[in-house]
N, C-alpha and C positions, 0 to 999 in steps of 0.2 A: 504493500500500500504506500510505504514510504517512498520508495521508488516511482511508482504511476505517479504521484505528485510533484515528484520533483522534476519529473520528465513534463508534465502540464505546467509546473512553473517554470521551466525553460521555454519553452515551447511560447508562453505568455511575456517571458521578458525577451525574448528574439521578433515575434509580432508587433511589441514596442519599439523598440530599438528599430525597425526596420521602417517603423510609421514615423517614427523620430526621422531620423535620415531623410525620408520621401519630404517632411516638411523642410527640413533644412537644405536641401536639394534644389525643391522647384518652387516655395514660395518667395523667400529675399528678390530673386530675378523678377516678379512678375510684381511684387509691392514695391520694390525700387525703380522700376521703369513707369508701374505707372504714377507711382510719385513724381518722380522728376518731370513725368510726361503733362500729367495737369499741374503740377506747380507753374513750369514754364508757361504753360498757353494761359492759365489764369492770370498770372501777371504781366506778362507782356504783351497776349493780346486783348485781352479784357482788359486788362488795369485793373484788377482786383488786389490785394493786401497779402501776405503771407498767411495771417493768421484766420483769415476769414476762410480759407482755404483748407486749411487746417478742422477749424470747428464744423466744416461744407463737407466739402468736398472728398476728405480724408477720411470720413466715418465710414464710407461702403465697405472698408474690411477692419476687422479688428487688429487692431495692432498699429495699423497704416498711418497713425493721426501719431505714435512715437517713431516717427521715419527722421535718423537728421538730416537735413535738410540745409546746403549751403549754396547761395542766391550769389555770383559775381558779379563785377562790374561789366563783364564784356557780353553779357546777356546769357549769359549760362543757369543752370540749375542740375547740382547733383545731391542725390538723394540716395543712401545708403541704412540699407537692411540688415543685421549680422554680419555677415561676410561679403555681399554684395553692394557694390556703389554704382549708378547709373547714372547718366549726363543725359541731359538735353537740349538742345543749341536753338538761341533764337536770333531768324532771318527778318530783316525787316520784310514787308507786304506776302513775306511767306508763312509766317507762324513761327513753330516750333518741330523739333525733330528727336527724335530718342534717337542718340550712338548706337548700334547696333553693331554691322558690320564694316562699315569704314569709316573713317578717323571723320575729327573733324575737320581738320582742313581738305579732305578731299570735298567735303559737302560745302564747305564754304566756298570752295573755288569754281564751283558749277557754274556753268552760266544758264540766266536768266532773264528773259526780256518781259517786264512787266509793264502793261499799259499806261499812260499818266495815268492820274489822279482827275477823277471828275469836277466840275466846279461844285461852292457848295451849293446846299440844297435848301437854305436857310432864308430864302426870298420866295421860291418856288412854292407852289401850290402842290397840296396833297394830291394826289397818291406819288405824284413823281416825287415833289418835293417835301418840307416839312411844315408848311405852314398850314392850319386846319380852317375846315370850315366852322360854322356851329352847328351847335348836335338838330338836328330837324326835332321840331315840337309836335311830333305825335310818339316819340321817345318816352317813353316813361324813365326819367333819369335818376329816379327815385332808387326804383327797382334794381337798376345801373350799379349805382354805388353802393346800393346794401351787397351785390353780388361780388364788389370786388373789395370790398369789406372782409369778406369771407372769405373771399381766395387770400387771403395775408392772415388772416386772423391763427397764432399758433395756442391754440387749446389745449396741447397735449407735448409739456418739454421735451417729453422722451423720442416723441415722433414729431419731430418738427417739420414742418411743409416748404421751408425755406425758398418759398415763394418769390419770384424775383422780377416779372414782368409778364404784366397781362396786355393786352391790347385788343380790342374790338371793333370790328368793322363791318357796320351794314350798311348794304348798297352803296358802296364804294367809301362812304364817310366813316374815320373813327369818332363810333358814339361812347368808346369805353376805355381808360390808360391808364394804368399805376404803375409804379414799381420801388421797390424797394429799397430802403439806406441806401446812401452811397452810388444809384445807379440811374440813370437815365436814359432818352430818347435816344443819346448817344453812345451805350456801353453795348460794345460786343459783347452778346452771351452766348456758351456753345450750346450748339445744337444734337448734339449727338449724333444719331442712326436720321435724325431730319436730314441728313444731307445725303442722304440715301434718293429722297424723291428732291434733291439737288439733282445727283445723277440721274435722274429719269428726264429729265427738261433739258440735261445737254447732250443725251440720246437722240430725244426730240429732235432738238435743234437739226443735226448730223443727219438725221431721216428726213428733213424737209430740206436740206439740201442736200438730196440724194446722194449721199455719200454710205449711209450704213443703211439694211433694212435688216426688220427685226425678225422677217421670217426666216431668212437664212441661217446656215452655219455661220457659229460665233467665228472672228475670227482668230483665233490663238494659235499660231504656227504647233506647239508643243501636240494639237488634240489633231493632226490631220491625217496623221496614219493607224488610229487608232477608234473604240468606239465611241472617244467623245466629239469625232468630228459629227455625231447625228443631234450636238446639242446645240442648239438656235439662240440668238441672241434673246427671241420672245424668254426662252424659257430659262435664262439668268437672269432676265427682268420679273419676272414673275416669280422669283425663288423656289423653280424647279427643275433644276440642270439636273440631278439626280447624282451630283457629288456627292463624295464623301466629306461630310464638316460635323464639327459641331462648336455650336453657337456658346456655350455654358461659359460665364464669364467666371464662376468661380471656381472652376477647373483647372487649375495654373500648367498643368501638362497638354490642356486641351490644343484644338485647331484656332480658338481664338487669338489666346496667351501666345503661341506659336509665331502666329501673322505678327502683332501688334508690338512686340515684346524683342523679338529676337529675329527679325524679315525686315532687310531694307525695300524690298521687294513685292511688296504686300500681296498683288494681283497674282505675281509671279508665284508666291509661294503658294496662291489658293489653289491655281491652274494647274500645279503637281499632284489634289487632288484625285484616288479613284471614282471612278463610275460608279456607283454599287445600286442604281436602280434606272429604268428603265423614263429618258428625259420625259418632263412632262406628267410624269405618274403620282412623282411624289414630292412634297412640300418641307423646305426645309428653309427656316428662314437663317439667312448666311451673311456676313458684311464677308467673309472671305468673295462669295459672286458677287457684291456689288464692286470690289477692287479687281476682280476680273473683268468688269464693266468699264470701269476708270481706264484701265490700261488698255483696252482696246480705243476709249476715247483719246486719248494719248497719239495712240501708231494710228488714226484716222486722222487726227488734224494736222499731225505733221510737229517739228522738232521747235520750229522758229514762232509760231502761232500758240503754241500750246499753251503758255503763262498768260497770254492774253484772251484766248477765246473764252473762257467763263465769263470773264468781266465783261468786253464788247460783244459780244452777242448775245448775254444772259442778264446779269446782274444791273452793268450800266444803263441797258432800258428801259429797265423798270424801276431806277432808284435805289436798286441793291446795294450802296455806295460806299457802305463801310464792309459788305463780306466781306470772308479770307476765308480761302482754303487750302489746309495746311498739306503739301507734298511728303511723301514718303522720302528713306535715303536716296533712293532711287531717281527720283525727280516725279513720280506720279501723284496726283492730289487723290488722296483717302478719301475719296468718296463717299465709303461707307459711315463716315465718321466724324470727321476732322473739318465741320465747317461752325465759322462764328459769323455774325450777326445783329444787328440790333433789333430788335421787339419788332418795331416799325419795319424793316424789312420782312422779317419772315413773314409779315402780315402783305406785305406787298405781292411776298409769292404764293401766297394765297390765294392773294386777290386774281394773281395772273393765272391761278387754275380754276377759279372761278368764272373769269370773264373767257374762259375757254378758249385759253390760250394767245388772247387777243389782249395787245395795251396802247391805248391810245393810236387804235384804228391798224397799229403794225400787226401783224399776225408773227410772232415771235416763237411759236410752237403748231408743229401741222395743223392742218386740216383734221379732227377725228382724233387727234394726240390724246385728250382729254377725255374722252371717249371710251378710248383703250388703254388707258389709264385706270379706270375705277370699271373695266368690267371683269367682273373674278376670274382667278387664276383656277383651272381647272382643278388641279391638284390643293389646292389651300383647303376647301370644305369651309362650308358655312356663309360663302359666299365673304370668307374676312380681308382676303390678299387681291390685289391688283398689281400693277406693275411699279414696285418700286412706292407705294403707296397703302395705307391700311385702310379696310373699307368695313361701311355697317350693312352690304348688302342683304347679310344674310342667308341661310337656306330657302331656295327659291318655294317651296312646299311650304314654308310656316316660319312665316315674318318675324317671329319674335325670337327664332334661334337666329338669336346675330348678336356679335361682340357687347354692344351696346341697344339692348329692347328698349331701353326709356330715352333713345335718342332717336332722328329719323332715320329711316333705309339708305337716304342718297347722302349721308354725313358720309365724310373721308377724310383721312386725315396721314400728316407728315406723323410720327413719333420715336422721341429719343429716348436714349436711360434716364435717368432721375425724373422722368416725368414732365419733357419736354413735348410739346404740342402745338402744331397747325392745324386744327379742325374746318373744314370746309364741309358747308352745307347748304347747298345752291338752291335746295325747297324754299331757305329761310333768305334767301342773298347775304349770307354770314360768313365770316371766317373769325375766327378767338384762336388767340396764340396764349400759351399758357407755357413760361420758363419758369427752372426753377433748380434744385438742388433736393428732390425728395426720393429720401430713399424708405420710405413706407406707403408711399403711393400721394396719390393728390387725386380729389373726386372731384375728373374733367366733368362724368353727365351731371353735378350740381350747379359748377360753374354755365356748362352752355347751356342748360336747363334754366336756369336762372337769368341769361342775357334771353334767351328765349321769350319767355314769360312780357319781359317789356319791350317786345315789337310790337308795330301795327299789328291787330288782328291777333294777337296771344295774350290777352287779358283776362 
C-alpha cells in the first residue's frame, strides 16, 4: 500500500512539475508581447497614460497588470515577464510593432510612402467634417441622455464597463456623444476585430475596380498545387476556408498567440494553415483568414501604392482622418486587428454601410457590396456571419433564433474584444458605436434598445 502511494505521489508531483514548466514555457512570451504590444499603441497612438493602461487594459489576464514595464524616449516599450522581455517599436503614421523576428533596425529602415495629411476637419460640416448640426426636434433627447447615462454609469467595481465612447447617429445626424475622462472627439480608440469589416471595404474597393473577384480562387501562390487552391476568396470573407485555426485567445500555445506573438508575417503564417474541412462547409471565425485577406490586398495593389491606398480610396472620403492601421514586421496592415480610430469615425463607417456604400453621391464601395455583405455565410448557422461583418439575420425558419431576438433582423454590426461596436440598423436609419475597455461584457441590446425607444415613431 505504501508503495501504490508513493508511486501516485510521484506520478502527482511529475503532473505538477510538468504543468509548472508548460506555464513557465508558453505564458511570459505571450503576457510580455502582448504587454508591450498594447502598452505601445495605447500611448503612442491613442495618447492614453501608463497607468490607465495598466488598471484597463492589463486586467484580461491575471498576473498581466504586474508586467515591468519600461517606456523610452525613442518610442519604445518593453515589457518583461519572469524570464521573458519583449519590445515594441513605434512608427510615426504606422502605429506600433512587437520585435519578433527581425531586429529593429531592419523595421525601421523599411521604406514607406504615406499619403499627406488631410486638411482639418474643424470648419467642415458633418459627416465629412466635424462640425454638427442640431439634434432634429422630434428626438426625444431626454431619452438620449438617460441612455448614455447608463452606458458610463459603473454599478459594479468588480466589473467595471470602462466605457469610453458612445456616438449616435440617425439619418445621417449625431443625435447622441459622450465619452469618457481624458478622451475626446479627437482620441484614437482601438478597434479590435472592427477592423476586420475594415478589411471587407478595401476588398470592396479592389472588386469595383476589377482587380480581385470574390468568386475565385484566393490568390496565395503557397495553396496552388494543393487542395487549398478550391478555396475562394468569398469563403475567407465569410470565415469558411475550412483551415485549420483556432481562435482561443487564452490559449498561449494556440494559432492565435502563434500569429500575433511570434509571426512577422501574420497572413503568411495563417496561409501555412491545413485544410481539414471541406471550403464552405464549415465556420470558423479566424483573424488568422482575415491576415490572409490583408496580404492578398497587399500583392493586388502593388508595392509603391500600398501605405496609401487605405487612406485615399477609403478612409480620406469619408472623413476617416485620424485612422491608422498598424502593419505587421512584414510590412502588411493587421487587418484582422490592429486599426484605431476616433468615435466619430467608426460612426462614419457606419454611416458608409448604411448609405450603401455611397458618400456624398461617390459610390466608394460596389454596386450590391452591401448586399453581400450582410447576407449569411452558409456555413455560420443562424443566419449570424456575413462577410467580414456580424449579423442578426437569424435562422430563416424562426426569427427569434438570432444573436440578438430583442434587436431587429436587418441590425449588423462591426465587433471587437473588450466590447467594441459599430451596430448598423438600416430599418431604424441608425448606426451607435459603442468603445470601451470591458472585459465582462457591456449590454449593447440596452444601449441601442434605449437610443431606439426615442426615435420618431418608437415611443
Amino acid at each position: 500500500m505504501k508503495k501504490f502511494f508513493k508511486i501516485i505521489l510521484m506520478v502527482l508531483l511529475e503532473t505538477i512539475l510538468i504543468g509548472l514548466g508548460y506555464i513557465l514555457i508558453t505564458f511570459p512570451p505571450v503576457l510580455s508581447g502582448m504587454a508591450a504590444k498594447t502598452m505601445c499603441s495605447c500611448i503612442f497612438v491613442m495618447g492614453r497614460d501608463q497607468q490607465s493602461v495598466i488598471d484597463k487594459e492589463f486586467q484580461v489576464f491575471p498576473g498581466m497588470s504586474s508586467t515591468s514595464i519600461e517606456i523610452t524616449s525613442d518610442s519604445t516599450v518593453t515589457a518583461t515577464v519572469f524570464w521573458k522581455s519583449s519590445k515594441a517599436i513605434f512608427r510615426k503614421g504606422l502605429g506600433c510593432i512587437l520585435l519578433a523576428e527581425q531586429s529593429e533596425e531592419d523595421i525601421r529602415a523599411q521604406r514607406v510612402i504615406l499619403p499627406p495629411l488631410p486638411a482639418s476637419q474643424d470648419t467642415i460640416a458633418w459627416p465629412l467634417g466635424e462640425v454638427l448640426d442640431s439634434v432634429p426636434g422630434n428626438i426625444k433627447q431626454d431619452l438620449i441622455e438617460q441612455t448614455l447615462d447608463e452606458a458610463f454609469e459603473e454599478s459594479d467595481p468588480e466589473r467595471p464597463l470602462n466605457t469610453h465612447a458612445v456616438v449616435v447617429v440617425y439619418d445621417g445626424r449625431i443625435i447622441g456623444e459622450r465619452y469618457a475622462e481624458g478622451l475626446d472627439k479627437n482620441s484614437r480608440i482601438m478597434g479590435w476585430s472592427m477592423t476586420k469589416s475594415i478589411t471587407n471595404a478595401l476588398v470592396g474597393i479592389l472588386v469595383k475596380e476589377g482587380k480581385l473577384d470574390v468568386n475565385k480562387s484566393a490568390p496565395v501562390a503557397e495553396w496552388r498545387e494543393d487542395d487549398r487552391n478550391k478555396i475562394t476568396l468569398n469563403h475567407l470573407l465569410q470565415a469558411s476556408s475550412g483551415l485549420e485555426w483556432s481562435e482561443s485567445y487564452f490559449a498561449p500555445a494556440g494559432s492565435f498567440h502563434e500569429m500575433f506573438i511570434k509571426s512577422d508575417d501574420k497572413g503568411g503564417y495563417a496561409a501555412t494553415k491545413a485544410l481539414v474541412h471541406e471550403p464552405g462547409t464549415f465556420f470558423q471565425y479566424s483573424s488568422g483568414t482575415t491576415n490572409i485577406i490583408s496580404k492578398i490586398i497587399r500583392q493586388t495593389v502593388g508595392a509603391d501604392e500600398y501605405y496609401k491606398f487605405p487612406s485615399e480610396k477609403l478612409f480620406y472620403k469619408i472623413g476617416m482622418n485620424h485612422m491608422i492601421m498598424e502593419p505587421d514586421a512584414s510590412g502588411t496592415y493587421v487587418g484582422s486587428s490592429y486599426g484605431y480610430a476616433t468615435a466619430r469615425d467608426w460612426a462614419r463607417f457606419g454611416l458608409l454601410y448604411l448609405n450603401d456604400g455611397v458618400w456624398n453621391g461617390e459610390t466608394i464601395l460596389p454596386t450590391g457590396w452591401v448586399k453581400y455583405t450582410v447576407t449569411p455565410a452558409p456555413a455560420a448557422g443562424l443566419g449570424r456571419y456575413g462577410a467580414q461583418w456580424w449579423l442578426n439575420a437569424g435562422d430563416p425558419n424562426n426569427s427569434q433564433l438570432r444573436k440578438y431576438p430583442d434587436l431587429p433582423a436587418d441590425a449588423y454590426w462591426a465587433d471587437g474584444f473588450e466590447e467594441q461596436y459599430v451596430m448598423v440598423i438600416p430599418s431604424k436609419k441608425l448606426v451607435v458605436v459603442r468603445l470601451g475597455v470591458s472585459h465582462h461584457g457591456a449590454d449593447i441590446v440596452k444601449l441601442v434598445n434605449g437610443v431606439i425607444a426615442a426615435l420618431p415613431g418608437n415611443r
